[in-house]
N, C-alpha and C positions, 0 to 999 in steps of 0.2 A: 535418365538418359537425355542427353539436349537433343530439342530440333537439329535434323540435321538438315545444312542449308546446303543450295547450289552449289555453291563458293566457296573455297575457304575464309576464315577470319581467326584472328587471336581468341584465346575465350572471352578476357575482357578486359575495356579501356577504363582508367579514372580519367573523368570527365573534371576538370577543374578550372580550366584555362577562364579567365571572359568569355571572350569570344566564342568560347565551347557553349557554356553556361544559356550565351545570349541567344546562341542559332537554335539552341533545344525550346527555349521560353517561346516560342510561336507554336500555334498550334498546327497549323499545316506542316513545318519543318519537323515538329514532333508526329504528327501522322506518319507523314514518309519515314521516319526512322522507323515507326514501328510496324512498315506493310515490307521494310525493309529484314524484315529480323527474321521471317521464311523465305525470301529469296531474292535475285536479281531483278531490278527494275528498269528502262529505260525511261525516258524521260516521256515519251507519248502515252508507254505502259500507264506511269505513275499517271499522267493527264487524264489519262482514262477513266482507272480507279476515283481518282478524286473528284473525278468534276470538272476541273476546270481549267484554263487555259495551258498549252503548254509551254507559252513563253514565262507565265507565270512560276510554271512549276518551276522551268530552267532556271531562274531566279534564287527560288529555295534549293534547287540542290547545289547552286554553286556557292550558297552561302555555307550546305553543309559541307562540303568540297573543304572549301577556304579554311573550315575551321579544325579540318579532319578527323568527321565524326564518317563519312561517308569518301568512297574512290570507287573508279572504274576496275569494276575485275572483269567485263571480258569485251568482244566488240564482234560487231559480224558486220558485214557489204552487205546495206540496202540499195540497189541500182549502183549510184554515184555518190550515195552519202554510207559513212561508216554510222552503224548507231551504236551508243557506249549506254552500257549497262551496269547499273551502279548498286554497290551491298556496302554493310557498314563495314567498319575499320575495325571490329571487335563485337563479338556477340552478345553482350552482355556490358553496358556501360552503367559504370557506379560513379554520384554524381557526391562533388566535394566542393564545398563553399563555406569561406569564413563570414560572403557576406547575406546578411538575412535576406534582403531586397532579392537577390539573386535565387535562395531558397525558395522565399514566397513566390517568385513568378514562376520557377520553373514545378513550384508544385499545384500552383492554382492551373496553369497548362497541363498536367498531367491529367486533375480532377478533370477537366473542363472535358478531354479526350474521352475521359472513362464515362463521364457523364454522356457523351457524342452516342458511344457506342451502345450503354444501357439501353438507351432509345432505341436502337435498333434492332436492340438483339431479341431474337425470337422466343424465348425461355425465359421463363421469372427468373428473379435474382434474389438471391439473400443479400440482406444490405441493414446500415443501421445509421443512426447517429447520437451517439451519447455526450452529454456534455458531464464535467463535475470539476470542482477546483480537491487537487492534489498538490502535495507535496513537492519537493525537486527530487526527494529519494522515490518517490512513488512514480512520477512521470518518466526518469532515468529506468524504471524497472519494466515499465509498459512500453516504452520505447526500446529496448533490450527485445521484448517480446513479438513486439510488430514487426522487427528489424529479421527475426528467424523465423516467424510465420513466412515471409516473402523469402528467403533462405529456403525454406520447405519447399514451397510455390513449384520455385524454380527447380529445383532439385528433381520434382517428380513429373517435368516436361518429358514428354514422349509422343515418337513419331507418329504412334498409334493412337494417342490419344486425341480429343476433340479439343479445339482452341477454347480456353476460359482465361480470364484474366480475374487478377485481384488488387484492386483501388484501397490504400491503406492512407492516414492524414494521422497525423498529432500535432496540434497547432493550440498555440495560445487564443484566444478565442476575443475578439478585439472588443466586446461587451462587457467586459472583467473588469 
């Protein structure tokens, strides 16, 4: 069963555009999407969580705005200012590039996140990293696999359940 969020959204966007590609490849833009993917945030909210400035944050979310990975679903009257609170455009974004440059940054921004949060997280981790030179029929079959392991992942998100995440790479290895 999926998190169910505040808000509604589509189940899920393909992510493919540039500019889509580009806004995800920073790591605070990929933060906020993903404190985004349990609930509405405003832009002070998000300042908060994150740390740091909030004309900063305004920044990144008008980037993710612009690229429409992220929209306002809802607003309420603080005094004399409206404050707009922002959720993705889709619960679930699957990302598509022909170009490797594009893959490589927005996968080394993913590691980097998951890496962010290991640190923090209060619970050992099961983790590894294996290296081995393979085949293109052998790498296509492990990659087939890694590809439904996170398939699974997601599948058996629930509202009861505790937040885990799972950090998956298959990369040529530039040592080779």
């Amino acid at each position: 069963m999926p998190t169910i969020l505040d808000y509604e959204a589509p189940e899920t966007l393909v992510v493919a555009r540039p500019d889509q590609l580009r806004a995800l490849a920073d790591e605070v833009r990929s933060t906020v999407i993903s404190l985004l993917r349990e609930r509405a945030y405003s832009t002070q909210q998000l300042s908060e969580k994150l740390g740091i400035p909030k004309g900063t944050v305004g920044h990144h979310v008008k980037v993710l705005e612009s690229a429409g990975l992220i929209h306002v679903v809802r607003t309420r009257r603080v005094r004399a200012v409206t404050e707009k609170f922002y959720g993705r455009t889709a619960r679930l974004f699957l990302y598509q590039t022909e170009d490797p440059a594009d893959a490589r940054a927005i996968g080394s921004t993913m590691l980097r996140t998951a890496a962010s949060e290991i640190e923090r997280s209060e619970e050992g981790i099961g983790f590894g990293l294996t290296k081995a030179s393979l085949t293109r029929k052998d790498i296509s079959r492990i990659e087939r696999r890694v590809k439904k392991l996170m398939e699974d992942f997601r599948a058996a998100d629930s509202p009861e359940g505790e937040p885990f995440a799972l950090a998956t790479a298959v990369y040529r290895r530039p040592d080779a």
